[in-house]
N, C-alpha and C positions, 0 to 999 in steps of 0.2 A: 504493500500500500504506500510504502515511501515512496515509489516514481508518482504520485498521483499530486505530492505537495506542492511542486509550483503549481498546480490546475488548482487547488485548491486558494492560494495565495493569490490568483489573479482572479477567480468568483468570487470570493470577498469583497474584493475593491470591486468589482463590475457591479457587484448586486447592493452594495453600499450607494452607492453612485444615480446607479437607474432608481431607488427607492425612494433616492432624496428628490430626485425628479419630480417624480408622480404626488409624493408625501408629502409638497406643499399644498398642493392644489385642495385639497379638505381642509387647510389649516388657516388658509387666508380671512375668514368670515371672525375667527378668535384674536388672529393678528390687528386686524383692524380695531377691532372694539379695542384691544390692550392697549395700542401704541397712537390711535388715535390719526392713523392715518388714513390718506383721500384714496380714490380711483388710481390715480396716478402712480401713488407710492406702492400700489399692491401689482400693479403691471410690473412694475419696475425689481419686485421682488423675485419674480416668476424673468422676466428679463434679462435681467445683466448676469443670471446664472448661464443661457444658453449662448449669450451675447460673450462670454469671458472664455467659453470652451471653443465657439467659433472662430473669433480672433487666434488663438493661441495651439490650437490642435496642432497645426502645422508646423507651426513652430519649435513645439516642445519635442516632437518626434526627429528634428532634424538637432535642435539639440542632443537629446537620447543618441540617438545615432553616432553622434559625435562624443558623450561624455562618459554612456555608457546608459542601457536602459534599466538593469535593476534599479542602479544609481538614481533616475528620474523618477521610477514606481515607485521608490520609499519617498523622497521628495514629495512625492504627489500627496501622498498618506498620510505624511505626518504635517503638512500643509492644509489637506484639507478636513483633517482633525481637529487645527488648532482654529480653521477660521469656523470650524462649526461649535465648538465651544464657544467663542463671542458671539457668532449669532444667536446662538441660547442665553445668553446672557445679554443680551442686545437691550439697552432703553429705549433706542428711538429707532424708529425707520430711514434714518437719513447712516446709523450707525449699522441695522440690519441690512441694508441695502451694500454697504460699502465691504463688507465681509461675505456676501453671497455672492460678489464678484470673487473675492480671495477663494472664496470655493468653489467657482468655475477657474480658476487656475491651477488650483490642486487637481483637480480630475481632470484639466486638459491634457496634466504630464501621466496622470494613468492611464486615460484611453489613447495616449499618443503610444504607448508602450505593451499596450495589451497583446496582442495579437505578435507580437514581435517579441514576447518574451514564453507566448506557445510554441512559438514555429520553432524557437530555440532548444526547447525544453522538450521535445516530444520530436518523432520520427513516423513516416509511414502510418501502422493502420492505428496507434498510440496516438498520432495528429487528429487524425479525420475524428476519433473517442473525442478527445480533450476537447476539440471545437465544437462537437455536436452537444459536450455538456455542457460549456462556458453559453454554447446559444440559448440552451432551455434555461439556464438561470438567470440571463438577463427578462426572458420573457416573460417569465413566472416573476424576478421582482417588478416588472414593470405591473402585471396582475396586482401584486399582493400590496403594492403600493401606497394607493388609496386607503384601503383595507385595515394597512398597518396603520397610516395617517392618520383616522380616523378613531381608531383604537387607544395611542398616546393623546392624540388633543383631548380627546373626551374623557381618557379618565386619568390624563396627568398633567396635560397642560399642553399649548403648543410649543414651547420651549424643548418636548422633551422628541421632539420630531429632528433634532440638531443634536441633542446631549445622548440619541442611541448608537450616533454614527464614533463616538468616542471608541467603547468598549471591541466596535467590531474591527475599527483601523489600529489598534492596536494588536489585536491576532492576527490581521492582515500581515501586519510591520514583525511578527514575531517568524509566521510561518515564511515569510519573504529572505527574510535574514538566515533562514535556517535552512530553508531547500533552492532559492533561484539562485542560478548562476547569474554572473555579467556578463554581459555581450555589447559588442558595439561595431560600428564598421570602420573599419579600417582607411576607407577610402572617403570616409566622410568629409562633408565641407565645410565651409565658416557657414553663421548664421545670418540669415537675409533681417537684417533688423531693420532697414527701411522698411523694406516690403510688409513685414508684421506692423511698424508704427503706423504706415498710411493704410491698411488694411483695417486695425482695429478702428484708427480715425474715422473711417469711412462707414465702417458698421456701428458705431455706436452715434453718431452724425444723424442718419438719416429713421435711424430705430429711437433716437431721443425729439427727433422732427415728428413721428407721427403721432409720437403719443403726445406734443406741445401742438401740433393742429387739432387731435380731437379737441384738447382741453381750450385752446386761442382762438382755434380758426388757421383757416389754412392761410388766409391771404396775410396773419401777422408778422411783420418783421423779422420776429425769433423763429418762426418757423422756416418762413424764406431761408434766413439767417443760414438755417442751420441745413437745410435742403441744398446748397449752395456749397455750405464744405465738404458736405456729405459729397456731391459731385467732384467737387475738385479733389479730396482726398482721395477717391476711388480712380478718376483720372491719372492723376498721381503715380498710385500703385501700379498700371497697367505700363506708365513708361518706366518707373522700377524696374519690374517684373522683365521686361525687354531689355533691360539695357544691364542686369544681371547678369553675373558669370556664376552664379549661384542661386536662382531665383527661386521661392519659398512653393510658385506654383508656378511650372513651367506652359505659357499662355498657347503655346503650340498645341498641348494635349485639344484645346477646342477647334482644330481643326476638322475633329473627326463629329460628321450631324449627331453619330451616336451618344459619344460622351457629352454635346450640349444637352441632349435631348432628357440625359440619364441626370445630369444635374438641375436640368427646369424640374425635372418629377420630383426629384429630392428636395428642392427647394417646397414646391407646390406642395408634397407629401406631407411635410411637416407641418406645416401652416393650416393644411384644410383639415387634419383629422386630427389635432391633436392643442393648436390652440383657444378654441373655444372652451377648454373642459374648464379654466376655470371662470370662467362668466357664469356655465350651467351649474358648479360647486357653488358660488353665491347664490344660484335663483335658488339651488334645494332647501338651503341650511336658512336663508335669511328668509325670501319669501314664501318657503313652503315646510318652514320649520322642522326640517331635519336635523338629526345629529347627525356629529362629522361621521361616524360608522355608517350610518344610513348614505351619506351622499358618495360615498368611497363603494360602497356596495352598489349602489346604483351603476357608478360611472370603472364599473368591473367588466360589463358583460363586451366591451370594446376590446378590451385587453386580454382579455381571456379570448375571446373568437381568435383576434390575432396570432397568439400563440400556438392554439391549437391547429388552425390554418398552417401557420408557418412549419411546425414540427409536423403534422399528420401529412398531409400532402407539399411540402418541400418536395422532398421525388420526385413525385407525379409533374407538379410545375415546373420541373426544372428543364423536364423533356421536351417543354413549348418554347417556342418561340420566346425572345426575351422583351418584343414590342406587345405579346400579346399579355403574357405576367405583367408586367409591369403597367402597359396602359388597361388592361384590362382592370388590373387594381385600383388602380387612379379615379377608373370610371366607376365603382363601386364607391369609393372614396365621396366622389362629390354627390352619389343618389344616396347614400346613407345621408348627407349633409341635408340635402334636399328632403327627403323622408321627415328628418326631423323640423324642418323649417313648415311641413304641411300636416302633420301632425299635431303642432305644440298650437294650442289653444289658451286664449286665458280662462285660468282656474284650473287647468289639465295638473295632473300632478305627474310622479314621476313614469309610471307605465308608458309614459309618450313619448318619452325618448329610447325606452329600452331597441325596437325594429331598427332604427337610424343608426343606434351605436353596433347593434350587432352585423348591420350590412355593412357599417364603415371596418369595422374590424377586421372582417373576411378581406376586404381591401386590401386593408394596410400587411395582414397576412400573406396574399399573394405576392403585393408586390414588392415590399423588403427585401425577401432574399435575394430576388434576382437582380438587386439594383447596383449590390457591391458587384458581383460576378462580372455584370455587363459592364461595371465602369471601367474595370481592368481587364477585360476583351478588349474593350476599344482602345486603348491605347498599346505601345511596345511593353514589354516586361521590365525592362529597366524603369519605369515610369511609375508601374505599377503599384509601388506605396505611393506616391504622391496622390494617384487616381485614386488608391482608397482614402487618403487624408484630407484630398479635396470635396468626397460624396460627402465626409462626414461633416466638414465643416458647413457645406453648402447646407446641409439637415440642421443646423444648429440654427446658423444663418435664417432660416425659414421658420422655425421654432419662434426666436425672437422677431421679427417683424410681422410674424401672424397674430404672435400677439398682441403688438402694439397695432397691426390693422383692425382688429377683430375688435379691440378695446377701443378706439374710434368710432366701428359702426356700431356696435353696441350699447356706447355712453348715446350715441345718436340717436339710433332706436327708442331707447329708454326713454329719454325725452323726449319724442315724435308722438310716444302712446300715453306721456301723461300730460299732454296737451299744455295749453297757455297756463292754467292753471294750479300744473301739478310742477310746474320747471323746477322748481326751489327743492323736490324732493330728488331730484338725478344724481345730483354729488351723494348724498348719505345711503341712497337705495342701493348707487353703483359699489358703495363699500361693503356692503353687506348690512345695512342698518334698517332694513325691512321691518323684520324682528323687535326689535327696538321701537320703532314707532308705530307698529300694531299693537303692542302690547300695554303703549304710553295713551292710547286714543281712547276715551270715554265708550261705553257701553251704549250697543243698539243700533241706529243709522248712520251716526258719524263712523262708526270701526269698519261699517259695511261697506260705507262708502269708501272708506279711502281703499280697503282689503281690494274692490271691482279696479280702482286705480292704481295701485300697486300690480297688482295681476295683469292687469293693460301695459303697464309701461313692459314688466321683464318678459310678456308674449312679445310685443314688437319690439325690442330691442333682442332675442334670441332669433326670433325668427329673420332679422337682418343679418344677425351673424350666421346663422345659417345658410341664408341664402350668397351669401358670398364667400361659405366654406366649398359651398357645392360649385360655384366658378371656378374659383380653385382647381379644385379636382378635376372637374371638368379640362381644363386649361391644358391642366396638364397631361392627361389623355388626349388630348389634341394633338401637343406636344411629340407624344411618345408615337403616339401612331404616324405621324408624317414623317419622323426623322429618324426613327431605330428602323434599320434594315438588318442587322445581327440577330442571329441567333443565342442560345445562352450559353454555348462554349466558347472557354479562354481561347486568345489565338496561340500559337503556339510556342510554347517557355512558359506562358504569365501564369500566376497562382491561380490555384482554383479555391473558392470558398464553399464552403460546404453551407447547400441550402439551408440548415439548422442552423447555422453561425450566425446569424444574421439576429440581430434582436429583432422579436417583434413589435417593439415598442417604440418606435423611431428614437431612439435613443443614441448617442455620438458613438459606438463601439471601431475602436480603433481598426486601419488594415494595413497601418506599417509593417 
C-alpha cells in the first residue's frame, strides 16, 4: 500500500481544494449577515478565489518546473492553510476578500503540480489507476461540497468552512514529505513575469468593470475607466507573449480552429453551468428559508449527475467524436439553463430547479472529459502542458467573469421584478437579507404583500440569469460545432488523459 502515498498526498490537496470551491456557495447568506457586507463584496468572495488560480496557474507550473514541483505542492499547502486560517478568523470583508485571493495562490501552485507529480510517481497500468482515482475524488468533493458547506455553517458557524481545510493540509504536508519525490525539468526556463503581471492586470480589470457597471452603470467613468485597462492590459500581454523567448502561453497554439474552439467551450462551460449557483444559494436560504444543509442538498443533484456521467460513460464518450462530447455537452448545458429559466415561477420553491440542474449536469458530464484530451490533440506534444494549463486557466477565467456577469443581470433582474416601488429593497434582498425583512414585517397583509414582492423580484432576477446561462451554453455549442473537426485521439506522442481524470466539476485540475 506504500506505492499508493503520493496518490494519496495529491487527493488530499485536490479534494481540499475543489470542497472549498463549492463550500462557499451555502455559506455566503451567514457571511453576509456577520460581516455586514453588500452584493458586491459577496461576488467578490466567490471571485478573486477563481480570479487568483486563473492568473497564476500558468505561472506557478513553469515555476514548479523550474524549482522543483514537490517543492511548489508543499508551498501551495502550507500557503493555502495559513490564508484559510485568517479567512476564518477574518472581521471584515475587505480583510476576507484579501486572503481568498492568498488562497487562490496557494492552490494555483497545487493544481499547477498535480498531474505532474502523478505522471512522476506512477508508470503504465499504476498511471491510468492513480488518474482514474484522483478523477473520482475531485468529482465526489465537488458532490459533497455543498453538503459538507452546509453541515459546518449550520451547526458550527461559517468560519468553520476555512478552519476544516487546517487539519487536512496538514496530512497532506505530512504524507507529501514522507512518500513524493522531487522532480523538475531540466531544461526549464526563466519565468515570463511580464506576461503573468499584464495577464493578471487584465483579468482582474475587466472582472472588477462588470461587477462596478452592474453596481454604477455601464456608461460610469470607473467603469469605462477600468474597461479600458482591462483592454490595454490584455493588449499588452498578447505583444509580450510574441515578442517572448519564453512566453507563459505560447499565442501560436491558437492557430489550430480546434484549440480556439476547445477554449471558447471552456470559457462558456464555466460560466453557464456553474456561476449562477450562488445567486440560487441566496434565493433558497434567504427567500425560501432554507438551511445551509437544505440549499447544499438541493444544489447536489448537478454534481452528482456530473460525476456519475463523467465516470459511468467516460468510455463510451470517448469513442465519439470530440465536437460531438463536447458540443453536445455544451448544448445540454444551456437547455438545462433554459429549463430552469421556464420552470422557476414566483413562489415555486425548490422542486423547480431540481430537471434544469440535472440536465445541466449530464452536460457538464459529457463534456469535461473530453475537453483536456482534445486541447492536447490539437496542438504538438511539446506544447502539451501549456494546452492543458491554458484549458485550465481559461475554466477559471470563465468561473470569475460568469460570475460577475450573472451578478449584473441578476442584481438587474431583481430590480426589474420589484418595480419602482420595491428599488430600495435590491441591495439587502441581493445579500441575502430576504429573511430578515420577512421576519421584521408586521402580521397579515403587509408580510403578504411584501413575501408576493420578494418572490417577484428573485423569479425575475433568476430567470434573467438563467436565460443568459443558457446563451452561454448555447454559444458555445455553436462554437464547438463549427470549428472542432478532430476526433478525441491525441495526435501522435501527446498525452493521453484518461476520461475519468477529468473532474467533473469544472474545477482548475492541473495537466502539467
Amino acid at each position: 500500500m506504500r506505492k499508493w502515498l503520493p496518490l494519496t498526498a495529491v487527493c488530499l490537496g485536490a479534494f481540499m481544494l475543489l470542497v472549498d470551491v463549492t463550500i462557499v456557495t451555502v455559506a455566503l447568506p451567514d457571511m453576509a449577515a456577520d460581516m455586514h457586507t453588500g452584493f458586491a463584496g459577496l461576488q467578490w468572495v466567490m471571485d478573486v478565489y477563481a480570479l487568483a488560480l486563473a492568473a497564476l496557474l500558468l505561472g506557478a507550473g513553469s515555476l514548479a518546473d523550474r524549482i522543483g514541483r514537490r517543492r511548489v505542492y508543499l508551498g501551495g499547502l502550507v500557503l493555502f492553510a495559513a490564508a484559510s486560517l485568517v479567512c476564518g478568523l477574518a472581521t471584515g470583508p475587505d480583510e476576507l476578500i484579501a486572503f481568498r485571493a492568498v488562497q487562490g495562490i496557494g492552490g494555483a501552485a497545487m493544481f499547477a503540480t498535480t498531474m505532474a507529480l502523478l505522471s512522476g510517481a506512477y508508470q503504465g497500468r499504476d498511471r491510468g489507476i492513480a488518474f482514474g482515482v484522483w478523477g473520482s475524488v475531485n468529482g465526489a468533493a465537488a458532490a459533497a461540497g455543498p453538503v459538507i458547506g452546509g453541515l459546518l455553517t449550520e451547526h458550527f458557524g461559517w468560519r468553520w468552512i476555512f478552519f476544516i481545510n487546517l487539519p487536512v493540509c496538514a496530512l497532506a504536508v505530512y504524507v507529501t514529505l514522507k512518500a513524493v519525490a522531487e522532480s523538475r525539468d531540466p531544461h526549464a526556463k526563466g519565468l515570463d513575469l511580464p506576461g503573468m503581471a499584464t495577464f493578471t492586470t487584465g483579468a482582474g480589470a475587466v472582472t472588477y468593470a462588470v461587477i462596478r457597471g452592474g453596481e454604477n452603470g455601464w456608461s460610469s467613468p470607473t467603469t469605462l475607466g477600468l474597461l479600458g485597462l482591462a483592454a490595454a492590459a490584455f493588449a499588452a500581454f498578447v505583444l509580450v507573449e510574441l515578442r517572448s523567448s519564453r512566453p507563459m502561453l505560447d499565442l501560436a497554439l491558437f492557430r489550430s480552429r480546434t484549440f480556439v474552439a476547445v477554449m471558447a467551450a471552456a470559457l462558456l462551460l464555466s460560466g453557464a453551468a456553474f456561476s449562477y449557483l450562488m445567486y440560487v444559494s441566496l434565493w433558497l436560504q434567504s427567500a425560501r428559508g432554507m438551511t445551509p444543509v437544505g440549499a447544499g442538498l438541493v444544489l447536489m443533484p448537478m454534481a452528482a449527475a456530473a460525476l456519475v456521467v463523467s465516470a459511468v460513460a467516460g468510455r463510451l464518450l470517448h469513442a465519439m467524436p470530440a465536437r460531438l462530447t463536447i458540443g453536445g455537452g455544451l448544448l445540454l448545458i444551456g437547455v438545462g439553463a433554459l429549463i430552469l429559466a421556464w420552470m422557476l415561477d414566483a413562489g415555486d420553491g425548490w422542486p423547480a430547479m431540481v430537471p434544469g440542474l440535472l440536465v445541466t449536469g449530464v452536460g457538464v458530464g459529457a463534456a469535461t472529459p473530453a475537453l483536456a484530451a482534445t486541447a492536447m490533440a490539437a496542438v504538438a506534444p511539446a506544447r502539451a502542458g501549456m494546452a492543458g494549463g491554458a484549458l485550465n486557466t481559461v475554466r477559471q477565467l470563465g468561473t470569475a467573469l460568469g460570475i460577475a456577469v450573472l451578478g449584473a443581470v441578476f442584481h438587474a433582474g431583481l430590480r426589474g421584478g420589484l418595480g419602482e416601488g420595491g428599488r430600495e429593497l435590491s441591495e439587502p434582498l441581493a445579500s441575502g437579507g430576504a429573511g430578515r425583512l420577512l421576519a421584521e414585517a408586521p402580521a397579515g397583509a403587509a408580510r403578504e404583500a411584501l413575501t408576493a414582492l420578494v418572490d417577484a423580484g428573485f423569479a425575475s432576477g433568476l430567470r434573467d440569469t438563467f436565460l443568459v446561462s443558457g446563451a452561454m451554453g448555447l454559444a458555445g455549442a455553436l462554437a464547438v460545432f463549427l470549428l472542432v473537426r478532430t476526433g478525441p485521439r491525441p495526435a501522435p506522442g501527446a498525452p493521453a488523459v484518461p476520461a475519468q481524470a477529468a473532474p467533473a466539476q469544472g474545477s482548475p485540475a492541473a495537466s502539467r
